[in-house]
ZADOTOR-184322 format. One record per residue (C-alpha): residue in one letter; x, y, z. Coordinates in nm, 3 decimals. Example, Ala and Ser with C-alpha at 12.3 -4.5 7.8 and 13.67 -1.06 7.14 Angstrom:
BEGIN
@r: A, X: 1.230, Y: -0.450, Z: 0.780
@r: S, X: 1.367, Y: -0.106, Z: 0.714
***
This chain:
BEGIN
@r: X, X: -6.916, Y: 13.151, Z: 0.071
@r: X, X: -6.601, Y: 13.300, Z: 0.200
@r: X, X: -6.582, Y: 13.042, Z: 0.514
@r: X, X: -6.639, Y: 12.737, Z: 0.223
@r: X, X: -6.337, Y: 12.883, Z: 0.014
@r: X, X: -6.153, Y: 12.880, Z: 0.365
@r: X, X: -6.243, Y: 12.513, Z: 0.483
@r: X, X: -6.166, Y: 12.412, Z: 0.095
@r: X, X: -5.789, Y: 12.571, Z: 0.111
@r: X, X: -5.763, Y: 12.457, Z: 0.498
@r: X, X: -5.819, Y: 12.080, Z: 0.337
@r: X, X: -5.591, Y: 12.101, Z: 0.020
@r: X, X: -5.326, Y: 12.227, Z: 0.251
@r: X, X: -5.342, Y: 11.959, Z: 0.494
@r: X, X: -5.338, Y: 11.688, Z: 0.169
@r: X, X: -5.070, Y: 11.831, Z: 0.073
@r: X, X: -4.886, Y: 11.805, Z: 0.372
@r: X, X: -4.995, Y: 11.452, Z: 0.488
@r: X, X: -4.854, Y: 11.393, Z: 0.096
@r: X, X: -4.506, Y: 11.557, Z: 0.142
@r: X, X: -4.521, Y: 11.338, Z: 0.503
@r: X, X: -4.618, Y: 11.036, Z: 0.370
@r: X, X: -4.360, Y: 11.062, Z: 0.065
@r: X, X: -4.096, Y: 11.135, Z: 0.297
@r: X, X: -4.182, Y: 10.819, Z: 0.468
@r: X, X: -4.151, Y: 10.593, Z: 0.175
@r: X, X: -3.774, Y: 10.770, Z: 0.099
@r: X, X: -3.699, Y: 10.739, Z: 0.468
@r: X, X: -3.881, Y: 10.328, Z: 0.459
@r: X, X: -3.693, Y: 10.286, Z: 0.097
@r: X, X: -3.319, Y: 10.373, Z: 0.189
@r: X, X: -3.331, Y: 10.170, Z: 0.533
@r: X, X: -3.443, Y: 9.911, Z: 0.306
@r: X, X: -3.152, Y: 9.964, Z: 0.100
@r: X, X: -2.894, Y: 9.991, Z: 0.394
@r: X, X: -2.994, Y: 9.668, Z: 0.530
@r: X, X: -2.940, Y: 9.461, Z: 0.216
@r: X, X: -2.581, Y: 9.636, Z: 0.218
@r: X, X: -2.535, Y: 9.498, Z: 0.572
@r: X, X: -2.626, Y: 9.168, Z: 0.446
@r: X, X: -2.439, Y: 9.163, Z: 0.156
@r: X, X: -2.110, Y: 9.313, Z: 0.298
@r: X, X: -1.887, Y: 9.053, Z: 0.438
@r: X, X: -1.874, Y: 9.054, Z: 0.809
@r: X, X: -1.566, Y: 9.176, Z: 1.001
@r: X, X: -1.398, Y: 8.890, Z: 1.198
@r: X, X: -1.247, Y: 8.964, Z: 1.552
@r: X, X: -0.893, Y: 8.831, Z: 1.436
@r: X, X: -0.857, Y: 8.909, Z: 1.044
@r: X, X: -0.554, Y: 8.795, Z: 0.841
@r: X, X: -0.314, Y: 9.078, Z: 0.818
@r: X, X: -0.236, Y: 9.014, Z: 0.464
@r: X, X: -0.591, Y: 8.957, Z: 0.332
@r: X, X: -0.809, Y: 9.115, Z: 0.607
@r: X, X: -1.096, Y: 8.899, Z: 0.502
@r: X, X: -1.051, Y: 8.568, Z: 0.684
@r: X, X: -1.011, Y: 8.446, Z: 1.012
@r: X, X: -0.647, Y: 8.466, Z: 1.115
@r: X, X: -0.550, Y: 8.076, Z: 1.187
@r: X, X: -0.173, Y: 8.059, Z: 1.220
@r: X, X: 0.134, Y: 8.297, Z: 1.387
@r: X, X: 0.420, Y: 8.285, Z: 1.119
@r: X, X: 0.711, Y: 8.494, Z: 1.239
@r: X, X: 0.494, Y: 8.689, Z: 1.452
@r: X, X: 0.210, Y: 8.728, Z: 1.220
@r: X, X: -0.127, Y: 8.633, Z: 1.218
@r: X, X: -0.223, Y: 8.477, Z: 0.835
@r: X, X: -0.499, Y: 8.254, Z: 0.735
@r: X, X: -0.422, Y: 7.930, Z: 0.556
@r: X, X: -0.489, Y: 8.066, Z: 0.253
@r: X, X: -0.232, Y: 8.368, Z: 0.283
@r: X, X: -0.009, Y: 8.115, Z: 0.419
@r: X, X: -0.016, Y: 7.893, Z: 0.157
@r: X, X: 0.097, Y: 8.179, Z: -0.093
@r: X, X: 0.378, Y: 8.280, Z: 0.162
@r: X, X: 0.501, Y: 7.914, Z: 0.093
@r: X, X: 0.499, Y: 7.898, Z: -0.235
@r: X, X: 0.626, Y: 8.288, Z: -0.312
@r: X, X: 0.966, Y: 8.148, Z: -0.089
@r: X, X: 1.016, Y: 7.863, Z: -0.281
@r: X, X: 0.919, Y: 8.010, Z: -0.673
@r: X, X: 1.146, Y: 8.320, Z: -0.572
@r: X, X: 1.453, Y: 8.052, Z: -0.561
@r: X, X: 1.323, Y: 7.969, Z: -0.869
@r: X, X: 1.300, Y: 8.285, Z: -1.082
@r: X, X: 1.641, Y: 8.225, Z: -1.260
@r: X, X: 1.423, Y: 7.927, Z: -1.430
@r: X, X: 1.137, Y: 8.139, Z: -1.531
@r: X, X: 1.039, Y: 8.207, Z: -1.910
@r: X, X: 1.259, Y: 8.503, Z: -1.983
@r: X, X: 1.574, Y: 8.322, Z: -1.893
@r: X, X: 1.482, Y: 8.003, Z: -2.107
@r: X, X: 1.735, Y: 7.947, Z: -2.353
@r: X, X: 1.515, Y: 7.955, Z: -2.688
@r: X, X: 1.237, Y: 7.653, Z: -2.741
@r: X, X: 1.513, Y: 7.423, Z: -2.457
@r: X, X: 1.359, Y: 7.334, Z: -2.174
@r: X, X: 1.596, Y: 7.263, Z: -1.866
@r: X, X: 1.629, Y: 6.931, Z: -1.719
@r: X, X: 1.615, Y: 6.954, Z: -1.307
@r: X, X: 1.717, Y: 6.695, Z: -1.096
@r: X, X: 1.489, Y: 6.655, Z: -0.748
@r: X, X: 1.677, Y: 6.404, Z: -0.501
@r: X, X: 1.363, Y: 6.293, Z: -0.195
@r: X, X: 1.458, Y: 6.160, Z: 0.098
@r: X, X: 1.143, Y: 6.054, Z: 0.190
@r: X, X: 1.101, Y: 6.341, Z: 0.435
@r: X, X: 0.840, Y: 6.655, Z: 0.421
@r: X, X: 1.083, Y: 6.910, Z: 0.298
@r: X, X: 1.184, Y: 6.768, Z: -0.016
@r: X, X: 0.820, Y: 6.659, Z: -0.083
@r: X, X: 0.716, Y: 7.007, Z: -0.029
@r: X, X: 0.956, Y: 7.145, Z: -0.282
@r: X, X: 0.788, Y: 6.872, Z: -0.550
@r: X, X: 0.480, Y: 6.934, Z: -0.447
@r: X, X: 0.503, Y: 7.307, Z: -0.508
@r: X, X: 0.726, Y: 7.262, Z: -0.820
@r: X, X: 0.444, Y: 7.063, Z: -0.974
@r: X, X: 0.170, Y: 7.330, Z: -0.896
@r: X, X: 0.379, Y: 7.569, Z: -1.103
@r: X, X: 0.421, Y: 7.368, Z: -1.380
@r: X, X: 0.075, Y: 7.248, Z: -1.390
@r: X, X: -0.028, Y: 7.623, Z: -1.426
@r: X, X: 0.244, Y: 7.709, Z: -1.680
@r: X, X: 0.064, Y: 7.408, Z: -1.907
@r: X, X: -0.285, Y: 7.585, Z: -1.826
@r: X, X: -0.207, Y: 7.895, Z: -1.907
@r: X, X: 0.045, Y: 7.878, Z: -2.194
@r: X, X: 0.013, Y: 7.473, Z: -2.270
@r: X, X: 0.411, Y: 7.471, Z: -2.203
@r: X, X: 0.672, Y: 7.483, Z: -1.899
@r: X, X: 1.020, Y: 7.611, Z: -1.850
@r: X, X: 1.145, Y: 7.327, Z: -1.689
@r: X, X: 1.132, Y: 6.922, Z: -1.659
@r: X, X: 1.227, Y: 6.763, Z: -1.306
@r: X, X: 1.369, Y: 6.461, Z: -1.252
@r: X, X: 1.322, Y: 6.266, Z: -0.950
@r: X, X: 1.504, Y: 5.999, Z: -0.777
@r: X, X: 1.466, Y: 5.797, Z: -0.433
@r: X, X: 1.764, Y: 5.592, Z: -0.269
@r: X, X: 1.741, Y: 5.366, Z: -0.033
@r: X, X: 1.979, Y: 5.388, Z: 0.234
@r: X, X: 2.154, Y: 5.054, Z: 0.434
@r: X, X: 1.956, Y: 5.170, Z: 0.735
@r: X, X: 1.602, Y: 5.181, Z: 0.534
@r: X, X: 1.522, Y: 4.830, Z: 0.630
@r: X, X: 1.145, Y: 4.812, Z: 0.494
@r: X, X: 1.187, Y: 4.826, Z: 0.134
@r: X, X: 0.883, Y: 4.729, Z: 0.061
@r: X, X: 0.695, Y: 5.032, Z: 0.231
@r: X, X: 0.992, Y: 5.285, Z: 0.035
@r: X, X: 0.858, Y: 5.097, Z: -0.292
@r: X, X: 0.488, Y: 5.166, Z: -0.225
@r: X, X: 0.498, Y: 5.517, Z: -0.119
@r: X, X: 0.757, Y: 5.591, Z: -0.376
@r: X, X: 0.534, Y: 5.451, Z: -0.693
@r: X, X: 0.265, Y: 5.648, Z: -0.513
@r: X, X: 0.449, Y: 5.982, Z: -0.545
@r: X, X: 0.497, Y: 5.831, Z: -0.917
@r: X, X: 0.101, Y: 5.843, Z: -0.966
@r: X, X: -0.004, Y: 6.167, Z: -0.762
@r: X, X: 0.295, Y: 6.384, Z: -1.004
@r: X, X: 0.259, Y: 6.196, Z: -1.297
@r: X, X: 0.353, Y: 6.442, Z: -1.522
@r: X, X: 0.710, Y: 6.456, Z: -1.392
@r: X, X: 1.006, Y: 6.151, Z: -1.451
@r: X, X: 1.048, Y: 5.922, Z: -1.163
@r: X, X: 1.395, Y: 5.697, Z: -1.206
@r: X, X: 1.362, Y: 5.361, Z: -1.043
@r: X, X: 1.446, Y: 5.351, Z: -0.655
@r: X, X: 1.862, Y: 5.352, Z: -0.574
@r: X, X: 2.036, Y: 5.132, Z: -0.375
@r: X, X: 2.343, Y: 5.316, Z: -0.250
@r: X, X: 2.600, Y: 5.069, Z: -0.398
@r: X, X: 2.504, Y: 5.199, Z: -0.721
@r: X, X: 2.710, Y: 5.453, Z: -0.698
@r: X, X: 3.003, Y: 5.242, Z: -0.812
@r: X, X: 2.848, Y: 5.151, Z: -1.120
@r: X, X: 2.771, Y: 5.529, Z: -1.184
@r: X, X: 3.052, Y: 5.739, Z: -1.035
@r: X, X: 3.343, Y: 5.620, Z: -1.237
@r: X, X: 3.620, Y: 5.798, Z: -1.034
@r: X, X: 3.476, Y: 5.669, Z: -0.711
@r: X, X: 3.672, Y: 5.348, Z: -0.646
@r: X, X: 3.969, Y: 5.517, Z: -0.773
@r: X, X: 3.913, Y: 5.808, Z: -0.528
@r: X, X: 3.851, Y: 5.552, Z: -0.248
@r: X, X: 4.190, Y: 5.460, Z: -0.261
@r: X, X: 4.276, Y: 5.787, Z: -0.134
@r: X, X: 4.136, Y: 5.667, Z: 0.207
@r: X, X: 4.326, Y: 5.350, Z: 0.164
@r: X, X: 4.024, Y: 5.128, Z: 0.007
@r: X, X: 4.069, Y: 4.903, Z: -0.210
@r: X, X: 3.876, Y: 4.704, Z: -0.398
@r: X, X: 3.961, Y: 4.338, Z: -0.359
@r: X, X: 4.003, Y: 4.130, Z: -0.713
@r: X, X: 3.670, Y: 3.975, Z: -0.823
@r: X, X: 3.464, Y: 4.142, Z: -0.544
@r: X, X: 3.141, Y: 4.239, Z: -0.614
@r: X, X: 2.990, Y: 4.613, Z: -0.577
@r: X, X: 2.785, Y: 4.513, Z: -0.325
@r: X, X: 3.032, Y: 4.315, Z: -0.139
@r: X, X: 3.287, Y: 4.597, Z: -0.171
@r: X, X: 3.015, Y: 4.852, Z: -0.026
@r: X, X: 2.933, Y: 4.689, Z: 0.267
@r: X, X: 3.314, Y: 4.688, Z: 0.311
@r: X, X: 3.327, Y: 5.006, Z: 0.310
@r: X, X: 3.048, Y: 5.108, Z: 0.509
@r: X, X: 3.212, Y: 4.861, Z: 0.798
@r: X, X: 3.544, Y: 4.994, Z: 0.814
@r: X, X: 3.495, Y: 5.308, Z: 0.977
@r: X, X: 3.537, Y: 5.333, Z: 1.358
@r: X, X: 3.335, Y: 5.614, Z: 1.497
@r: X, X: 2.967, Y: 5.691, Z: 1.395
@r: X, X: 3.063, Y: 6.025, Z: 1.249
@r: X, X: 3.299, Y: 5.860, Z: 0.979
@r: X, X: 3.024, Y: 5.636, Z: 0.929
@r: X, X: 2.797, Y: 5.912, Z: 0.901
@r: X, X: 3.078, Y: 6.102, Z: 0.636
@r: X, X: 3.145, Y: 5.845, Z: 0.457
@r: X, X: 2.757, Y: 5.764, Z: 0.364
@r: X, X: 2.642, Y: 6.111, Z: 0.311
@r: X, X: 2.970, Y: 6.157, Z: 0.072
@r: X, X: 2.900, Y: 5.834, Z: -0.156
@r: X, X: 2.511, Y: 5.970, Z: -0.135
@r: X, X: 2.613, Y: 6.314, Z: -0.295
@r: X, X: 2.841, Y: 6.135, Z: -0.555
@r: X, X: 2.578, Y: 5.907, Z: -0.648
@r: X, X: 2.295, Y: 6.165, Z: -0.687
@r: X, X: 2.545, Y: 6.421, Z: -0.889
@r: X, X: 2.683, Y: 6.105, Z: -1.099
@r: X, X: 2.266, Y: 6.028, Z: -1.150
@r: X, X: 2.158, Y: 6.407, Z: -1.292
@r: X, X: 2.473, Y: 6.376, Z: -1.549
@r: X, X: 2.334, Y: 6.086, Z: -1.657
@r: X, X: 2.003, Y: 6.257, Z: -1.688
@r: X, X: 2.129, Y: 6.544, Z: -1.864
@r: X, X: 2.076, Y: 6.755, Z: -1.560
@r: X, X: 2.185, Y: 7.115, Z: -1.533
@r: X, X: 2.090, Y: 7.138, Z: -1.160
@r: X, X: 1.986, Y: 6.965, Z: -0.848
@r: X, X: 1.743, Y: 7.065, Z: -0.667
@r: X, X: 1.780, Y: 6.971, Z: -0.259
@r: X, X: 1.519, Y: 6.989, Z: -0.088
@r: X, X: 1.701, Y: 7.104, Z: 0.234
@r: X, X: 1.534, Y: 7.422, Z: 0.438
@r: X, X: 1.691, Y: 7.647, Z: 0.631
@r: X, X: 1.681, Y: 7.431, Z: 0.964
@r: X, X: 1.874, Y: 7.156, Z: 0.773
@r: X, X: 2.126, Y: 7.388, Z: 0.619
@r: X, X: 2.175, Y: 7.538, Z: 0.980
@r: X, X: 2.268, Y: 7.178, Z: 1.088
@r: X, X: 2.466, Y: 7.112, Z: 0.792
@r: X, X: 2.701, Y: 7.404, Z: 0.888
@r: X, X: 2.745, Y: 7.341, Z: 1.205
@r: X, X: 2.829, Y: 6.975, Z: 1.178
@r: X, X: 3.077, Y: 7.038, Z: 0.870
@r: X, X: 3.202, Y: 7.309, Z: 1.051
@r: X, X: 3.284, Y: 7.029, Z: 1.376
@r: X, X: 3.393, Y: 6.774, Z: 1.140
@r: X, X: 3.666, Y: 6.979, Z: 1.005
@r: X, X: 3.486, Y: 7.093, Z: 0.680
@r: X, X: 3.434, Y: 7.478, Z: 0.767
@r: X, X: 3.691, Y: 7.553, Z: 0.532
@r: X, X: 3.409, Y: 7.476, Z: 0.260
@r: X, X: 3.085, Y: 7.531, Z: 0.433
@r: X, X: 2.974, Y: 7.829, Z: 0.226
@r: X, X: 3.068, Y: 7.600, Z: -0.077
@r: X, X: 2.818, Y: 7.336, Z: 0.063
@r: X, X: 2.531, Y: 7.535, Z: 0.154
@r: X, X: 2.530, Y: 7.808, Z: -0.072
@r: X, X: 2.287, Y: 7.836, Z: -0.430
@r: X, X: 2.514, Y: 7.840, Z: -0.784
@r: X, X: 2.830, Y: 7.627, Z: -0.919
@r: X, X: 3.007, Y: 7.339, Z: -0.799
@r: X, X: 3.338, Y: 7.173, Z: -0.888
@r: X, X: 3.103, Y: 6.863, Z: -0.927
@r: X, X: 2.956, Y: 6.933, Z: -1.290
@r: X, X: 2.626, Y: 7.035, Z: -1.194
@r: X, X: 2.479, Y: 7.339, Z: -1.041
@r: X, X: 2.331, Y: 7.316, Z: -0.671
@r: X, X: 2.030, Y: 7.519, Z: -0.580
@r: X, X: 1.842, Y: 7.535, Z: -0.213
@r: X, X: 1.488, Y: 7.673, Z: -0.318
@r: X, X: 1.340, Y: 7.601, Z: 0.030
@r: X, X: 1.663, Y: 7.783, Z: 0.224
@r: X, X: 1.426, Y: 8.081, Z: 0.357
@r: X, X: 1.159, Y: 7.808, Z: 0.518
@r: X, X: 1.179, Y: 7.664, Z: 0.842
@r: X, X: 1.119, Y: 7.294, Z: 0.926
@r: X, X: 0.801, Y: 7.400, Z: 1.163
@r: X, X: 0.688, Y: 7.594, Z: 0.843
@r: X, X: 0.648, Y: 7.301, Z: 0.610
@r: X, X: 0.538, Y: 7.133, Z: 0.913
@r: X, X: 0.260, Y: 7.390, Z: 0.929
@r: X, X: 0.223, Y: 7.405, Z: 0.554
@r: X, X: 0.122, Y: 7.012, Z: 0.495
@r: X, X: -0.120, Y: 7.052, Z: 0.773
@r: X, X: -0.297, Y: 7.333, Z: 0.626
@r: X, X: -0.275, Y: 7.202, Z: 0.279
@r: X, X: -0.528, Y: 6.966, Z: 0.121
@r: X, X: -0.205, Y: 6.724, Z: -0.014
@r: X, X: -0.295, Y: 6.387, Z: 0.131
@r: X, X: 0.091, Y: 6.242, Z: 0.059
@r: X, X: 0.188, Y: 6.551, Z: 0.220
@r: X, X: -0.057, Y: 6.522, Z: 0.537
@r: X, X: 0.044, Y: 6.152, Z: 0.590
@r: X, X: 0.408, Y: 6.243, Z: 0.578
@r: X, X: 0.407, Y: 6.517, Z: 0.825
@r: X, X: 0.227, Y: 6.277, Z: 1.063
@r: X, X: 0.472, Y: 5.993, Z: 1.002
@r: X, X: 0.757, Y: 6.336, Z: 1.042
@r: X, X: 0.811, Y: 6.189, Z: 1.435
@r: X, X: 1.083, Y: 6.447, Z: 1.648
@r: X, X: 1.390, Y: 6.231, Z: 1.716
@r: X, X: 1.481, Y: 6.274, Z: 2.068
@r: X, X: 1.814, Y: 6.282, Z: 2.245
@r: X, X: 2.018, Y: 5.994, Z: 2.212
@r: X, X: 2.107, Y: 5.812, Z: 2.519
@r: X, X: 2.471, Y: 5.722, Z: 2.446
@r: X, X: 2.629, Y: 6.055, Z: 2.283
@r: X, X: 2.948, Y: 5.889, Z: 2.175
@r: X, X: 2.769, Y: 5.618, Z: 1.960
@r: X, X: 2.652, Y: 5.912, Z: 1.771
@r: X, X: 2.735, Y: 6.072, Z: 1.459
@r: X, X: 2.801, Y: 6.472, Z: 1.513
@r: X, X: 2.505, Y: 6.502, Z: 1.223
@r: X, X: 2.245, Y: 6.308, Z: 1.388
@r: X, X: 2.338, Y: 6.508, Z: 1.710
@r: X, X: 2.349, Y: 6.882, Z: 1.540
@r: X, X: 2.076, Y: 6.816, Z: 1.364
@r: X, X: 1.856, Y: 6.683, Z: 1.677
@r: X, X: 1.979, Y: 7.041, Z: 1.858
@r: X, X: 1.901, Y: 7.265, Z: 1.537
@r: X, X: 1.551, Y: 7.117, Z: 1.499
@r: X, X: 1.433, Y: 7.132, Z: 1.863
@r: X, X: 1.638, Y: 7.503, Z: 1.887
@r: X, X: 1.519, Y: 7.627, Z: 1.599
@r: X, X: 1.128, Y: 7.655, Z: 1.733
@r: X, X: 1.228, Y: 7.841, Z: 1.999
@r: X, X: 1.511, Y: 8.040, Z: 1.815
@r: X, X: 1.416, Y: 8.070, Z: 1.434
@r: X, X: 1.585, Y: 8.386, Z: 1.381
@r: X, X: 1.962, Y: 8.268, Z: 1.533
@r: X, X: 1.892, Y: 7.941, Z: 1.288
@r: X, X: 1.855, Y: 8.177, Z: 0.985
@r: X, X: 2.185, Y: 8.346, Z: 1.110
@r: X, X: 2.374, Y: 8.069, Z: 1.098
@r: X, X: 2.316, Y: 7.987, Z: 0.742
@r: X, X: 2.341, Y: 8.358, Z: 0.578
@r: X, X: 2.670, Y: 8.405, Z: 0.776
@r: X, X: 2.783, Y: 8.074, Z: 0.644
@r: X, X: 2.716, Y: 8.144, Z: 0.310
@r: X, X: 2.939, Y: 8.481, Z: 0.329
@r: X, X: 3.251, Y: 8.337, Z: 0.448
@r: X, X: 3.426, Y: 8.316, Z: 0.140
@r: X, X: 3.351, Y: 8.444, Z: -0.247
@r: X, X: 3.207, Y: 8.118, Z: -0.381
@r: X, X: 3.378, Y: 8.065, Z: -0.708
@r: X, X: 3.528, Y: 7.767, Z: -0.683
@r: X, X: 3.668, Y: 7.802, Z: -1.068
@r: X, X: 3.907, Y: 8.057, Z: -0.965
@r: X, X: 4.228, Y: 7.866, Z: -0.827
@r: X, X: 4.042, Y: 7.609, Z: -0.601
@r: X, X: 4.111, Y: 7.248, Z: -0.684
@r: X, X: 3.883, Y: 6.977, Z: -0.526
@r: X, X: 3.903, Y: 6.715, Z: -0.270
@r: X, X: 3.929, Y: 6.343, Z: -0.472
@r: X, X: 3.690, Y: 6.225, Z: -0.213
@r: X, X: 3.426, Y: 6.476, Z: -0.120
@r: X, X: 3.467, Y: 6.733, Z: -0.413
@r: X, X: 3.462, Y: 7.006, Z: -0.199
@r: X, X: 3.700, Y: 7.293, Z: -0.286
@r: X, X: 4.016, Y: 7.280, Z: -0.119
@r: X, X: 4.194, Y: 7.647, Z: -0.119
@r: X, X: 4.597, Y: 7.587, Z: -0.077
@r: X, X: 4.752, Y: 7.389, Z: 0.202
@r: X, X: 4.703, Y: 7.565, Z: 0.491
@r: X, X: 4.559, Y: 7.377, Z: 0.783
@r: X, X: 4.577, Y: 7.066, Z: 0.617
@r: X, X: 4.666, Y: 6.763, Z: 0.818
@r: X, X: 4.938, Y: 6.647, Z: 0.589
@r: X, X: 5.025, Y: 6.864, Z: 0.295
@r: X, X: 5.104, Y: 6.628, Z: 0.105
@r: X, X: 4.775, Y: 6.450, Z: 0.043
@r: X, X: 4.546, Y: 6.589, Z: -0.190
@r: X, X: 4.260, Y: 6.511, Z: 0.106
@r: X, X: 4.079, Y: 6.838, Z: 0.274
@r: X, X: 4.108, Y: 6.867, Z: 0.635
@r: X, X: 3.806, Y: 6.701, Z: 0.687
@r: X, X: 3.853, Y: 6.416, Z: 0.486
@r: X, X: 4.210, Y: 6.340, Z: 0.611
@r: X, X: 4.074, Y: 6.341, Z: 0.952
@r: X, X: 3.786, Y: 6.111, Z: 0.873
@r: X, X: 4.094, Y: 5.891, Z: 0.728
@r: X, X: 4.216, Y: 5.830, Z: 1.060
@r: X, X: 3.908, Y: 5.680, Z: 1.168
@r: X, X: 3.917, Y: 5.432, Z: 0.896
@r: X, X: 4.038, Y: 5.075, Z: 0.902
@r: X, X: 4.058, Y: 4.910, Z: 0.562
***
């Protein structure tokens, strides 16, 4: 009997422990189980993450960072809106919306700055079913555009993708003596005159002929350009223009007004806020590089934006350097410098922009021909002539 009552309590002691073993199996079987569906559903480390968003693969070195195209994308457009924050809602002026004026050239960078512009705006109607702004955009067509017709079709194709935004009709350049009322008198400052009976157009070409070095040429155009566009956005009721110039072109506008004679009002032309021109100037895409928006219309999934940057082709050098306006030449230098150099490029335009206090209300009066402030006489060519340095200089390279 006692043996029975031993074998009996030998048994229930072994169940038990094959239980505790067997229940310790199914834990053990049930967490692995567990850990493994983690594994899957945890996202999988990648051998060169984004440093911004550490979840992607790391696609693109921007100033010595690695960012995926995502990340980058947001880099892009935080530049740009930042520019923009004086236009935001708590600085509208009660149920006004502002009127901005957006020049294109026809290049990337001031596509970019539309491009982005219209992304904001289209998420200000989403989210509050208003904006803070309405831009304005105009297109001219230079005497060196030859094929129209192309300009016309890509330019009512902009018109379609940002439909929600005011395209002007396309610009000839001789408009601006219809527009700019104080042009022709101006002109006369350089000695041109306007023949009786002659037609704007006539009288244009005139005065795009009569200069005798490529760089007056060059002046001369990219003045009358400015004029027009300003005269345009008062027409428009424009507070503000909006260039679409990044930091590589304002590096290269510095540098050529500075070897044209213009330094005196480089930080005038170049720098964000008022003008002695009736409008406000801003530079939203000043902290971008060219390569940048380059980079960032490749990356995007903008069509007008990827065809553009294709059709973006590097100019090389010129052969003959004195045919050659000292813009076209800077410029050529900045942009093929500033890939190797970014950081001296970005110099050039913050130091330019400090030269002076810009407040050109204070007790500057402006040049009759570019507008630019002109601080007293000194260094002016003849002191007598209400002409900047640079201007007076660009006179003497004029025939009429």
């Amino acid at each position: 009997m006692a043996q029975a009552q031993t074998r009996l309590a030998c048994q229930a002691s072994a169940a038990q422990d094959y239980s505790r073993i067997e229940g310790s199996f199914v834990i053990t079987f049930s967490r692995e189980n567990v850990y493994r569906a983690q594994a899957k559903s945890r996202p999988k480390m990648t051998a060169n993450p984004c440093v911004d968003c550490r979840e992607r693969e790391a696609t693109l070195t921007i100033r010595n960072r690695r960012l995926c195209s995502v990340c980058f994308t947001s880099y892009v457009h935080s530049k740009i809106l930042k520019r923009m924050g004086s236009y935001g809602l708590k600085n509208l002026p009660g149920e006004q919306k502002r009127r901005l004026f957006l020049p294109l050239s026809g290049g990337l960078s001031s596509l970019v700055l539309l491009q982005v512009l219209d992304f904001q705006l289209q998420k200000q109607i989403a989210n509050r079913n208003k904006t803070t702004y309405d831009i304005v955009v105009a297109r001219v067509v230079l005497p060196d555009e030859l094929d129209s017709r192309s300009i016309k079709s890509d330019y009512e194709a902009l018109a379609g993708r940002f439909a929600t935004q005011t395209f002007l009709p396309l610009l000839d350049l001789h408009e601006v003596l219809r527009l700019d009322h104080q042009v022709e008198r101006d002109l006369k400052e350089l000695g041109i005159v306007r023949h009786d009976g002659e037609a704007d157009q006539n009288f244009f070409l005139r005065i795009m002929h009569c200069s005798t070095s490529a760089t007056a040429a060059s002046d001369v155009q990219s003045i009358l350009l400015k004029r027009l566009l300003v005269a345009v956005a008062r027409d428009q009721g424009c507070e503000n223009v909006l260039w679409g110039h990044s930091d590589t072109r304002l590096a290269a506008l510095a540098l050529a007004d500075v070897a044209k004679g213009r330094g005196g009002s480089v930080s005038s032309s170049i720098a964000d806020g008022q003008t002695l021109q009736g409008v406000d100037f801003n530079y939203p895409l000043r902290d971008l590089f060219k390569a940048e928006l380059q980079t960032y219309a490749r990356a995007s999934s903008e069509p007008i934006l990827e065809t553009t940057v294709e059709q973006d082709i590097p100019v090389g050098q010129p052969t003959n350097i004195r045919s050659t306006a000292i813009d076209s030449l800077l410029n050529t230098y900045i942009t093929s410098q500033g890939e190797k150099y970014p950081s001296i490029m970005a110099n050039v335009v913050r130091t330019a922009s400090k030269l002076e206090a810009r407040r050109p209300a204070d007790n500057a009066t402006a040049c009759p021909v570019c507008l630019m402030p002109v601080m007293g006489t000194q260094g002016l060519l003849n002191r007598n002539s209400g002409l900047c340095y640079g201007c007076e200089r660009m006179r003497q390279d004029m025939v009429p």
